[in-house]
C-alpha positions, 0 to 999 in steps of 0.5 A: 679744585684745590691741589690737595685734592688732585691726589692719587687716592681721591681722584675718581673717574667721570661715570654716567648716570647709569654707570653710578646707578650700577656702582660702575666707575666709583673706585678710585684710581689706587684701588685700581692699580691695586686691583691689576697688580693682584691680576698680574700676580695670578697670571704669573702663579698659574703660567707658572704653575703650568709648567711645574712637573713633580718629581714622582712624575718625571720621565721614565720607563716603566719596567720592561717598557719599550723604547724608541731610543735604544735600536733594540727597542729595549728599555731594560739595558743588560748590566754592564761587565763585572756588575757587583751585586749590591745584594747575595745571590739568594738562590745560591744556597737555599738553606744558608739564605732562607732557613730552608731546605726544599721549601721547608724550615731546616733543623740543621745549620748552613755550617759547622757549630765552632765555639767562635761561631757561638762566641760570635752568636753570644755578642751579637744576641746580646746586642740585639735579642737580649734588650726584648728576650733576655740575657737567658731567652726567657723574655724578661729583657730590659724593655719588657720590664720598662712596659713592652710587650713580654715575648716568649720565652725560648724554654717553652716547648714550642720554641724547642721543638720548633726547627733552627731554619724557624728562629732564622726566618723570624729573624729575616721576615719578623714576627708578630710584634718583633721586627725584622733584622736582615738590614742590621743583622748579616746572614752569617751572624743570624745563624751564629745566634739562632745557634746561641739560642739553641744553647740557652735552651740545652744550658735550661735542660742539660743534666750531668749526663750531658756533660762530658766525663772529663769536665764532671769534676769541674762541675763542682769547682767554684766558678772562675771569675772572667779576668778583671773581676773580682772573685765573689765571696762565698755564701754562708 
């Protein structure tokens, strides 16, 4: 046999009769190699694969779990001295966390109604009640007019008999198609504009009666326009 036939690729292993009648010891000798590389690849991916633990399923205890390690036998360790609560002790105070007084939505608010109270329910309304609601409650935000969903308007009668606790809870919990905002909005600023949209709602029923004799006369008055605006030419 010449010495270019001697190569890797076109040697072939002696076989029987039989062993060629079975198609047995045919392959040539590159396919074989070939074969026991692919071998000890598989080999290796699932020795490997044995011994994978997922991350959901590292060790731990389940809650209130025993153990063995603690002399206790506890796996629920006590916190250590002067833990800070990540988190309001809501139990505290029934009617400031929840909108509710005995398990029931409150018309009353947790503190007193300060004109910084409603200034501070004003901005965070506007910020973020006014793009669904609104700047006057009635629903007509900027993205219900882009194609969102129209949400009630707060002059509904619905709306104005429903309790102060109730606007709250909707804020906390969500509603409907409406979110909820505990994560973006603190529980004092909540209440700060639950009682805003309590002032939108009296501004769209107030009557001269409502207003004080000493601002009557103002009623009349050409509004001022707030500092750095321009005043607005009067109509003819």
């Amino acid at each position: 046999m010449r010495r270019r036939d001697l190569t890797r690729e076109n040697f072939q292993l002696p076989t029987s009769n039989a062993q060629a009648a079975l198609g047995i010891g045919s392959w040539r000798l590159g396919s074989l190699h070939a074969v026991a590389r692919v071998a000890i690849v598989v080999t290796a991916a699932a020795a490997l694969g044995a011994c994978r633990q997922d991350m959901h399923d590292a060790p731990r205890y389940e809650p209130l779990e025993a153990s063995a390690f603690f002399t206790d036998g506890q796996s629920a360790r006590m916190p250590v001295a002067n833990t800070v609560s990540r988190n309001p002790l809501t139990d505290s105070d029934e009617l400031l966390y929840t909108g509710k007084i005995n398990g029931t939505l409150a018309n009353q608010f947790p503190m007193p109604m300060t004109a910084a109270v409603l200034a501070r329910g004003r901005e965070r309304y506007d910020i973020f009640c006014a793009p669904c609601h609104g700047r006057t409650g009635k629903g007509d935000g900027i993205v219900v007019q882009r194609g969102m969903r129209r949400p009630p308007s707060f002059m509904e009668d619905r709306l104005r008999n429903a309790a102060a606790g109730y606007f709250f809870d909707v804020m906390t919990h969500g509603f409907g198609a409406m979110q909820d905002y505990a994560a973006q909005i603190p529980v004092q600023d909540r209440w700060a504009i639950v009682a805003y949209e309590r002032a939108l709602q009296f501004s769209q029923h107030a009557t001269v009666g409502d207003v004080p004799d000493t601002l009557r006369d103002s009623l009349d008055r050409p509004a001022t326009p707030p500092a750095g605006e321009a005043p607005r030419p009067e109509a003819r």
